[in-house]
DOMAR-912653 format. One record per residue: residue in three letters; y, z, x of N, C-alpha, C in turn; residue number from 0; chain. Coordinates in Angstrom, 1 decimal. Atoms other than C-alpha are relative to their C-alpha. Example, Ala and Ser with C-alpha at 12.3 -4.5 7.8 and 13.67 -1.06 7.14 Angstrom:
BEGIN
residuo = ALA | nv = -1.2 | nw = 0.0 | nu = 0.9 | cav = -4.5 | caw = 7.8 | cau = 12.3 | cv = 1.2 | cw = 0.0 | cu = 0.9 | num = 0 | cadena = A
residuo = SER | nv = -1.1 | nw = 0.0 | nu = -0.9 | cav = -1.1 | caw = 7.1 | cau = 13.7 | cv = 1.1 | cw = 0.8 | cu = -0.8 | num = 1 | cadena = A
END
This chain:
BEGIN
residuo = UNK | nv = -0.6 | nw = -0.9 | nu = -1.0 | cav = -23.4 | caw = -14.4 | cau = -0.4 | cv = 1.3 | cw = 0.5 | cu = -0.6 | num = 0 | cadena = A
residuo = UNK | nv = -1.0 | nw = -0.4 | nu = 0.0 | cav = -20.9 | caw = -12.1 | cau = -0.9 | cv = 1.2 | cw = 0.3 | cu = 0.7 | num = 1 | cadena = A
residuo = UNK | nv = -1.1 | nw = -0.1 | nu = -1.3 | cav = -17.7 | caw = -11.8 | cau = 1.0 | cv = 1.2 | cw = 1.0 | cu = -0.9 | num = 2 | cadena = A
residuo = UNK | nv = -1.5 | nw = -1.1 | nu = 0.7 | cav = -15.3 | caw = -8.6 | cau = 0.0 | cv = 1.3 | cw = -0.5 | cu = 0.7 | num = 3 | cadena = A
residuo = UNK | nv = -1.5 | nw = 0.2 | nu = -0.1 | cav = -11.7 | caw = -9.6 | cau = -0.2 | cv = 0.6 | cw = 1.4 | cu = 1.3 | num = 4 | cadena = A
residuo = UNK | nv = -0.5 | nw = -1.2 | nu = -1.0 | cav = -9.1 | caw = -7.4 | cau = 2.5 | cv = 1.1 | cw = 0.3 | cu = -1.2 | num = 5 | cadena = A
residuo = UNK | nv = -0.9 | nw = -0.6 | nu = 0.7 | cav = -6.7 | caw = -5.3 | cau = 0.7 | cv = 1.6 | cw = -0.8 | cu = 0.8 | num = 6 | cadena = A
residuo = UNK | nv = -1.3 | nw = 1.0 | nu = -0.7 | cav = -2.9 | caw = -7.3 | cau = 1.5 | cv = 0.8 | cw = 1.3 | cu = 0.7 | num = 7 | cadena = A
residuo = UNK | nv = -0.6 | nw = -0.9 | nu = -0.4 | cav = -1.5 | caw = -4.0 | cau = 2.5 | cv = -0.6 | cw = 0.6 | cu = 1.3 | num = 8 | cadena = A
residuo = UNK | nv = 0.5 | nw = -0.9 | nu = -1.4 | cav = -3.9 | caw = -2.2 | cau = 5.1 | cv = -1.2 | cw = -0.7 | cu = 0.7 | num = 9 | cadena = A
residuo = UNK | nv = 1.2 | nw = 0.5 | nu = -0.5 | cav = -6.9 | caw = -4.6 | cau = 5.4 | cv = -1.3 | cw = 0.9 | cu = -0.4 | num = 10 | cadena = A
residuo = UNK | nv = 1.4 | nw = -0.6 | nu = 0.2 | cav = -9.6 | caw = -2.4 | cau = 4.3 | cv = -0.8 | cw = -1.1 | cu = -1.3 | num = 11 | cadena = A
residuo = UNK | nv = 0.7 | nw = 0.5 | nu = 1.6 | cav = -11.9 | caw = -3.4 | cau = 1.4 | cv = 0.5 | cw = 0.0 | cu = -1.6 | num = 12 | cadena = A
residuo = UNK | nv = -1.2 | nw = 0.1 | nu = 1.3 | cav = -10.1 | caw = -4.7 | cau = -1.9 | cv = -0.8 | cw = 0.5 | cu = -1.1 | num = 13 | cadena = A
residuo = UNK | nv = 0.5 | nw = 0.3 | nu = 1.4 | cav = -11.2 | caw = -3.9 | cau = -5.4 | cv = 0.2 | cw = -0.1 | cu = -1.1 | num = 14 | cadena = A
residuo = UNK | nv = -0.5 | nw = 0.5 | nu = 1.5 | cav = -9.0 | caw = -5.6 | cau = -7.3 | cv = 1.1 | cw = 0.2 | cu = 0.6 | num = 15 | cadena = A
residuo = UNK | nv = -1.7 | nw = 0.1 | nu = 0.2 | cav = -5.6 | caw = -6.3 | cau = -8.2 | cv = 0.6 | cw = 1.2 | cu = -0.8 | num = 16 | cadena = A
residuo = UNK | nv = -1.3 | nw = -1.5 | nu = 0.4 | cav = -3.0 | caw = -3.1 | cau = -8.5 | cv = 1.2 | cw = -0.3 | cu = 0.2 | num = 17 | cadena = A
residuo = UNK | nv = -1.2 | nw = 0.4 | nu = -0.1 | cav = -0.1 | caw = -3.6 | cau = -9.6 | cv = 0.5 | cw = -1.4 | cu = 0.7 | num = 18 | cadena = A
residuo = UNK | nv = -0.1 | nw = 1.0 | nu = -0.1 | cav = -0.1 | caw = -7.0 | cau = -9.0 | cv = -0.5 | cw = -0.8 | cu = 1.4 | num = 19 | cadena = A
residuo = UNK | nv = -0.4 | nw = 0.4 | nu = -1.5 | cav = -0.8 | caw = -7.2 | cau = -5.4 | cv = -2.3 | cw = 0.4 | cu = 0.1 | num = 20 | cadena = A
residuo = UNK | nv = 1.1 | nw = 0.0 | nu = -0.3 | cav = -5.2 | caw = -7.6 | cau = -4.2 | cv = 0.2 | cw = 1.5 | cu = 0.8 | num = 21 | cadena = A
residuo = UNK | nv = -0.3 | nw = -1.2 | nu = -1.1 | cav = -5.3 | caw = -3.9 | cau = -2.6 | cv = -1.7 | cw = 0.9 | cu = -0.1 | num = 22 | cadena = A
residuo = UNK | nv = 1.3 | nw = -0.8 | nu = 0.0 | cav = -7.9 | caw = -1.1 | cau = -1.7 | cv = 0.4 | cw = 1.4 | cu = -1.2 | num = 23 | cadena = A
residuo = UNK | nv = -0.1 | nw = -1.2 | nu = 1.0 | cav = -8.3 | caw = 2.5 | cau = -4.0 | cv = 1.0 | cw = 0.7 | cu = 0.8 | num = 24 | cadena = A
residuo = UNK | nv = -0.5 | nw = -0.4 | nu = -0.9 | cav = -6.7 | caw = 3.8 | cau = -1.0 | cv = 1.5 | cw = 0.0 | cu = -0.3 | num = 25 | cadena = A
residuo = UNK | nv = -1.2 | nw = 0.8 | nu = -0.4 | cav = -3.2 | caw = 1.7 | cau = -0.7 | cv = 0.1 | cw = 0.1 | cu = -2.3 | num = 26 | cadena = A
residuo = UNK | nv = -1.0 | nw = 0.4 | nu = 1.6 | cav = -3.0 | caw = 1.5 | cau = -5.2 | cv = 0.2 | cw = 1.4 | cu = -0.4 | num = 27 | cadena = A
residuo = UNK | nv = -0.4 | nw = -1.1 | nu = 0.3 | cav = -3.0 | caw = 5.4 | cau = -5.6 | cv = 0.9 | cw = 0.8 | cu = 0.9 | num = 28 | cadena = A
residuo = UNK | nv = -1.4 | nw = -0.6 | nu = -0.4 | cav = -0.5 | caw = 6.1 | cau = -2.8 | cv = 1.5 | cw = -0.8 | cu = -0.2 | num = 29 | cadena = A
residuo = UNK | nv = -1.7 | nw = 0.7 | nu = 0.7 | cav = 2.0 | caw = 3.7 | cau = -4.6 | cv = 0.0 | cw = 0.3 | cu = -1.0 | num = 30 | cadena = A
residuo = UNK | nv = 0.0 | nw = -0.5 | nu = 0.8 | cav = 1.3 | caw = 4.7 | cau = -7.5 | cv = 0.2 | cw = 1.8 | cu = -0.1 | num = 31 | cadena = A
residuo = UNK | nv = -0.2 | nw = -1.6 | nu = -0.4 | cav = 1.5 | caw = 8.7 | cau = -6.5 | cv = 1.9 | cw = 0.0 | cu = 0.6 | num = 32 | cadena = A
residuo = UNK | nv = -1.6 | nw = -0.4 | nu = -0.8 | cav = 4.9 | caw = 7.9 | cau = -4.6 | cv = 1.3 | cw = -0.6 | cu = -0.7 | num = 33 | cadena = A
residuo = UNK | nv = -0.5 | nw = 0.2 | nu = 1.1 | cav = 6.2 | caw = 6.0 | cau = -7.4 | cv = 0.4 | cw = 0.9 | cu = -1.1 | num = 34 | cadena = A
residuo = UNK | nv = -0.2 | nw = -1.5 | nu = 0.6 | cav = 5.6 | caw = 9.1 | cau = -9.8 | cv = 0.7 | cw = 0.8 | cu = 0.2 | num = 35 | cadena = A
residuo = UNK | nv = -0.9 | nw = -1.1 | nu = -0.6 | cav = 7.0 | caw = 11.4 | cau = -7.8 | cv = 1.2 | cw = -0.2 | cu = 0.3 | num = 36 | cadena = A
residuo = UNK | nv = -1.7 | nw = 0.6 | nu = -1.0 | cav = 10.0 | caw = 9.5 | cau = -6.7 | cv = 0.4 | cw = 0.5 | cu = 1.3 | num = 37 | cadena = A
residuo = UNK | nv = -0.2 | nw = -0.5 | nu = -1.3 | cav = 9.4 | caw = 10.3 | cau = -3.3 | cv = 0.5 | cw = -1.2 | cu = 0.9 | num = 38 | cadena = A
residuo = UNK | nv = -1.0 | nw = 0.9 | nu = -0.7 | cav = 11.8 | caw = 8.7 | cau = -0.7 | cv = -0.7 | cw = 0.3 | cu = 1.3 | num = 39 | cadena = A
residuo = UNK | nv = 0.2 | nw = 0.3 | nu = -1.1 | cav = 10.2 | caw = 7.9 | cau = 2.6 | cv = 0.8 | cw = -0.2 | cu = 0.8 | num = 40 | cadena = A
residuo = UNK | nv = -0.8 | nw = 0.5 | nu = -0.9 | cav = 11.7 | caw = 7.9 | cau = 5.7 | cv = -0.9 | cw = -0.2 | cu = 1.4 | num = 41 | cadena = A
residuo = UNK | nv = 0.5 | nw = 0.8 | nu = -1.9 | cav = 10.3 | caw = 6.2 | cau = 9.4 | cv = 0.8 | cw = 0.6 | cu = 1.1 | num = 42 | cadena = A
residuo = UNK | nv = -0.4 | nw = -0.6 | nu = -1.4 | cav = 10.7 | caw = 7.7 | cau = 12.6 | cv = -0.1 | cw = -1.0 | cu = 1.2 | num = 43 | cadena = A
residuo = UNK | nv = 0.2 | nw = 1.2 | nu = -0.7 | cav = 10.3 | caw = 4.2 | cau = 14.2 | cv = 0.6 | cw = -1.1 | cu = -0.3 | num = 44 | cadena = A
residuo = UNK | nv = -0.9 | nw = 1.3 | nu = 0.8 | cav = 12.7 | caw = 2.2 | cau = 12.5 | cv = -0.2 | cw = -0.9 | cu = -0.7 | num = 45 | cadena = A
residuo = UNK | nv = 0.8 | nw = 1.2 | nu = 0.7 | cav = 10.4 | caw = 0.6 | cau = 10.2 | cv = -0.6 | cw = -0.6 | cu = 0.5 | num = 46 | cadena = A
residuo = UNK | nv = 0.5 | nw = 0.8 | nu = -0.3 | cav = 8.5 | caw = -0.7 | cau = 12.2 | cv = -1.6 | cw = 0.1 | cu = 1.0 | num = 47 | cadena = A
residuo = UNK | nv = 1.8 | nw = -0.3 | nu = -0.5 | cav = 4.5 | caw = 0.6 | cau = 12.4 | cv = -0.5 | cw = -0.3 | cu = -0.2 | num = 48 | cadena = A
residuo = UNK | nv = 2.0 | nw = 0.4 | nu = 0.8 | cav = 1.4 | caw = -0.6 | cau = 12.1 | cv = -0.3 | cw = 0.0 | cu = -0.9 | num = 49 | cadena = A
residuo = UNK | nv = 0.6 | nw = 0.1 | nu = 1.2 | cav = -0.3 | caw = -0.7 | cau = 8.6 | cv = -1.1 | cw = -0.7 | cu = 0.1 | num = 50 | cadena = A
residuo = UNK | nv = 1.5 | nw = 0.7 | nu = -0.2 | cav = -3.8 | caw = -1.3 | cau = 9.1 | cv = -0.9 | cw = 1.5 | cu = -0.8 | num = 51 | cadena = A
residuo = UNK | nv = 0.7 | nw = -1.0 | nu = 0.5 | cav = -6.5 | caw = 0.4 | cau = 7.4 | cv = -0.7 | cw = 1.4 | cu = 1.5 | num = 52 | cadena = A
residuo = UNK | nv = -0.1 | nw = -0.7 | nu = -0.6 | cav = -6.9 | caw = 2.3 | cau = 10.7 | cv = 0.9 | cw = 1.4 | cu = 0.5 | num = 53 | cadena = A
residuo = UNK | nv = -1.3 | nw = -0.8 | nu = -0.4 | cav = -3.4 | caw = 3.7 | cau = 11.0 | cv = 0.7 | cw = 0.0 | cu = -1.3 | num = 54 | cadena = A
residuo = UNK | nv = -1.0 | nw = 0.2 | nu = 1.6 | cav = -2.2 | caw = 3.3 | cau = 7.0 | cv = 0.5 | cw = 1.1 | cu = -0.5 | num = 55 | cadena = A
residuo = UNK | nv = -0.4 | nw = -1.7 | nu = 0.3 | cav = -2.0 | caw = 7.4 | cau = 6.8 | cv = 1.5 | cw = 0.6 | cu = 1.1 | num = 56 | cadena = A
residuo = UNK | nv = -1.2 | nw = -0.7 | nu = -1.0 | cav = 0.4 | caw = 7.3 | cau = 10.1 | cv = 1.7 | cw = -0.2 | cu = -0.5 | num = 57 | cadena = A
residuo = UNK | nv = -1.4 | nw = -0.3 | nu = 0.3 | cav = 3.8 | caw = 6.4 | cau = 8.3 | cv = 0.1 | cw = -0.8 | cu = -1.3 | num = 58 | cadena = A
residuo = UNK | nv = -0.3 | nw = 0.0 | nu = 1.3 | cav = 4.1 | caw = 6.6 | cau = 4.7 | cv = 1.2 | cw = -1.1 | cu = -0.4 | num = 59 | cadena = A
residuo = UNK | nv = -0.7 | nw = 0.4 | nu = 0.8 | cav = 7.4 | caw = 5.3 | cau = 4.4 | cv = -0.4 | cw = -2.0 | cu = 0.5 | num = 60 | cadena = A
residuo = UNK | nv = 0.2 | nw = 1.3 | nu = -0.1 | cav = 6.3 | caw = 1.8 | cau = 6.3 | cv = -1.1 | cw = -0.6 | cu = -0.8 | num = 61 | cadena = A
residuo = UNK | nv = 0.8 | nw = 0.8 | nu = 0.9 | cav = 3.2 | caw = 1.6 | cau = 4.0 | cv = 0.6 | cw = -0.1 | cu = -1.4 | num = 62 | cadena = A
residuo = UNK | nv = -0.6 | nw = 0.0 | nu = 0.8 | cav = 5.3 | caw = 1.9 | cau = 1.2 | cv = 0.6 | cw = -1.4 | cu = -0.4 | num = 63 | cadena = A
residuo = UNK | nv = -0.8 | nw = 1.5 | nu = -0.5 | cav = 7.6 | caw = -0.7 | cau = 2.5 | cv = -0.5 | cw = -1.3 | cu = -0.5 | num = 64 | cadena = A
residuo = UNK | nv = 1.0 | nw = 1.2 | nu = 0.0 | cav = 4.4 | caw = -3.0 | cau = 2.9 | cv = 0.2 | cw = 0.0 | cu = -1.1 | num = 65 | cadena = A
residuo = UNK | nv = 0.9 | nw = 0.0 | nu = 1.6 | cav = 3.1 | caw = -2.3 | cau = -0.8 | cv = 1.1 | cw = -1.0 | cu = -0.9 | num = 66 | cadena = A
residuo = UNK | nv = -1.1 | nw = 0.7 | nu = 0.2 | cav = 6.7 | caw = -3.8 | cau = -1.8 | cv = 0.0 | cw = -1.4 | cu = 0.5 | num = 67 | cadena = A
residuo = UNK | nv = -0.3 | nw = 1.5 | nu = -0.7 | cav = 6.9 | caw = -6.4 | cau = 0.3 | cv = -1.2 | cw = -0.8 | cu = -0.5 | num = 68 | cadena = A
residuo = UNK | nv = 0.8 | nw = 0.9 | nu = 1.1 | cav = 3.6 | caw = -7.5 | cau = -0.9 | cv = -0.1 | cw = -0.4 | cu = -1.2 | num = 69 | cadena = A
residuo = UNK | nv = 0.0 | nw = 0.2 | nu = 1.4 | cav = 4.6 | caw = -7.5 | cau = -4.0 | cv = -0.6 | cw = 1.1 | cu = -1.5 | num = 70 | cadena = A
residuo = UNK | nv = 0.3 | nw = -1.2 | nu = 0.5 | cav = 3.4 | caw = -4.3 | cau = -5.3 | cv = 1.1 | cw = 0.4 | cu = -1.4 | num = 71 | cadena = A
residuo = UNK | nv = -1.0 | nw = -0.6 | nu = 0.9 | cav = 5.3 | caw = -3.8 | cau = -8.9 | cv = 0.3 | cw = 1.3 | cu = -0.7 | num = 72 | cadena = A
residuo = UNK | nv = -0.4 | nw = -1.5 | nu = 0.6 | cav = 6.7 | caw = -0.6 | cau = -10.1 | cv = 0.1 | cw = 0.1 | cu = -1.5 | num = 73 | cadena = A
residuo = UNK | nv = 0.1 | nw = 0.3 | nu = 1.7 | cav = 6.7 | caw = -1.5 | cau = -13.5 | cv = -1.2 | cw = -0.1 | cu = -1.0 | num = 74 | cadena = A
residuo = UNK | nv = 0.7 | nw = -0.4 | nu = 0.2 | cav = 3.3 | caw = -1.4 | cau = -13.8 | cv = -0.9 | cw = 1.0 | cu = 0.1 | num = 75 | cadena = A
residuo = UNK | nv = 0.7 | nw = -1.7 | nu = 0.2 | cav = 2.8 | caw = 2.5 | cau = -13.8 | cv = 1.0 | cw = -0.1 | cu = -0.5 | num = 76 | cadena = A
residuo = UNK | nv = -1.0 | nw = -0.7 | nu = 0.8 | cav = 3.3 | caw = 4.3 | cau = -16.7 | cv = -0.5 | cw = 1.2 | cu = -0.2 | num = 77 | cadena = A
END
């Protein structure tokens, strides 16, 4: 039996380790995209929304936050 891993950031389906952290395709190319860009997020809720693979598109700067806090490192995009 198989059992797919949850991504540590939104819960969806993992497929692998990005940037150091178990995540989905989803959650490793908008850290990696917001990284690049050097885009600065800002929350309209004081930091403090949801992040689920249902709601992971509603505030950028808190999935961001998560990707960090999980441990998501920036040193691995080059």
């Amino acid at each position: 039996v198989y059992i797919l891993e949850q991504c540590s950031i939104c819960g969806d389906n993992a497929d692998g380790y990005h940037y150091g952290v178990l995540s989905c395709r989803g959650c490793n190319a908008f850290f990696r995209r917001a990284v690049l860009l050097g885009v600065k997020f800002h929350c309209r809720r004081g930091g403090t929304c949801r992040v689920d693979k249902n709601a992971r598109c509603a505030c950028r700067a808190c999935r961001f936050k998560k990707c960090e806090q999980m441990g998501m490192d920036r040193k691995g995009i080059y």
